[in-house]
KOLVEXDREN-505680 format. One record per residue (C-alpha): y negated, x negated, z. Coordinates in steps of 0.05 Angstrom, whole numbers, always signed. Example, Ala and Ser with C-alpha at 12.3 -4.5 7.8 and 13.67 -1.06 7.14 Angstrom:
BEGIN
+--------+--------+--------+
|      Y |      X |      Z |
+--------+--------+--------+
|    +90 |   -246 |   +156 |
|    +21 |   -273 |   +143 |
+--------+--------+--------+
This chain:
BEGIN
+--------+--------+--------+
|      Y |      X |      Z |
+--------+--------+--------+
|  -2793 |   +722 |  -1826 |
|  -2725 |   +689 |  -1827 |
|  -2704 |   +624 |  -1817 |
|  -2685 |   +576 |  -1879 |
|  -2611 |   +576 |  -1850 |
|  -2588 |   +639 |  -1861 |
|  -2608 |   +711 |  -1902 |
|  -2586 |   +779 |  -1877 |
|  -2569 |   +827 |  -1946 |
|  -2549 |   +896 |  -1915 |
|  -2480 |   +885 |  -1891 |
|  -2474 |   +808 |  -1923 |
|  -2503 |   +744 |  -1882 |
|  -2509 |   +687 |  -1929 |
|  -2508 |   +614 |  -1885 |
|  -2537 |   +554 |  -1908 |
|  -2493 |   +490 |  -1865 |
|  -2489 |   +423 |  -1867 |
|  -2410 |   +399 |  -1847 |
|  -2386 |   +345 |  -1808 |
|  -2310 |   +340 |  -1820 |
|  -2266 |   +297 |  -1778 |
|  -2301 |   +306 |  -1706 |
|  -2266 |   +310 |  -1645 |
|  -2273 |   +388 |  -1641 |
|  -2307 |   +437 |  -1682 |
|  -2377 |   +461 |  -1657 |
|  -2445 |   +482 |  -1680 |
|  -2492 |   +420 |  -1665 |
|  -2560 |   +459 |  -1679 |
|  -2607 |   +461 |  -1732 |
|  -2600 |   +408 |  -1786 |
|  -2667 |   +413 |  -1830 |
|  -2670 |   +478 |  -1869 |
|  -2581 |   +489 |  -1854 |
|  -2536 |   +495 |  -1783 |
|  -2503 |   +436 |  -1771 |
|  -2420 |   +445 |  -1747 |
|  -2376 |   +393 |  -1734 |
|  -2307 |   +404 |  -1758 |
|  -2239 |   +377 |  -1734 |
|  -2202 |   +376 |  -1798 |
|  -2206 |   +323 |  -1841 |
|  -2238 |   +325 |  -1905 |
|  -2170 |   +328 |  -1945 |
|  -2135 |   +376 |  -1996 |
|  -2197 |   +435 |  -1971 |
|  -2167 |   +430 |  -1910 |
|  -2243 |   +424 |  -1870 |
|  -2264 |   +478 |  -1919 |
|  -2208 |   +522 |  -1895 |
|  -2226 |   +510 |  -1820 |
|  -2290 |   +522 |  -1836 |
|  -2282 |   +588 |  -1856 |
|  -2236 |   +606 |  -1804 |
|  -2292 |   +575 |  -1750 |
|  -2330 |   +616 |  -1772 |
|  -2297 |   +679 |  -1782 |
|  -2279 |   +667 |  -1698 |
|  -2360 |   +667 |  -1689 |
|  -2376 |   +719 |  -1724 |
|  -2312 |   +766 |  -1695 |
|  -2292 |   +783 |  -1773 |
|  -2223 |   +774 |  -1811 |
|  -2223 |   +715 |  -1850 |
|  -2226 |   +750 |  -1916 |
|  -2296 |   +774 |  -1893 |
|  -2312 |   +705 |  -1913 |
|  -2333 |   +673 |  -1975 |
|  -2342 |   +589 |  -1985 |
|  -2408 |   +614 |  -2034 |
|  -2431 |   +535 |  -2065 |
|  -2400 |   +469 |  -2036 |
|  -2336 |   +461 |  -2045 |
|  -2333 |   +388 |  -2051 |
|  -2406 |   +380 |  -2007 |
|  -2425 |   +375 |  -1935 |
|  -2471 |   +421 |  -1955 |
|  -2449 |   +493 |  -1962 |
|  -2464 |   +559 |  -1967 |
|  -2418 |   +614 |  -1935 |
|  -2433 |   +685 |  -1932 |
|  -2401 |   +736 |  -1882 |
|  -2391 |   +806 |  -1889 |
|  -2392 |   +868 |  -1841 |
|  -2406 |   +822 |  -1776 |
|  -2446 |   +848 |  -1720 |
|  -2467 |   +783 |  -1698 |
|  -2537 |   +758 |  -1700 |
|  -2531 |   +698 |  -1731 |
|  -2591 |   +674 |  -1681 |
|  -2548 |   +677 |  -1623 |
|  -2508 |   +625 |  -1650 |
|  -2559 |   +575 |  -1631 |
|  -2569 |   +601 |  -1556 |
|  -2563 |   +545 |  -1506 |
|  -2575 |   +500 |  -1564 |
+--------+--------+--------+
């Protein structure tokens, strides 16, 4: 069984986050209820946090950015993203955590 956070879909890994814009640096934090909590370093202005999220994200998942896609939360701290073609478990992302 999966965890809440995140669903695998052949090549496509849909993640559930919560987003903390306007921290110091951007990280992943750990597990916040059923979503991955990462702080962000952009501010919450103009989609500015939205586009570092994605990029963030493409880094930790070693895709191109167009391999990601800002799914629901647009406006939210909570969002869901989905990746495509990444050979990252999205487990390991919590290693150490």
């Amino acid at each position: 069984m999966q965890p809440g956070w995140y669903r695998r879909n052949g090549d496509v890994v849909t993640l559930t986050l919560h987003v903390q814009p306007g921290a110091k640096r951007s990280e992943i934090v750990g597990l916040h209820g059923e979503a991955l909590k990462i702080k962000l370093a952009a501010p919450p202005i103009e989609g500015r946090a939205n586009e570092a999220l994605l990029k963030f994200i493409a880094d930790l998942f070693a895709v191109p950015l167009r391999n990601t896609e800002l799914k629901q939360g647009g406006q939210s701290r909570h969002k869901v993203v989905a990746i495509t073609g990444s050979t990252v478990a999205p487990e390991s992302l919590l290693v150490g955590r």
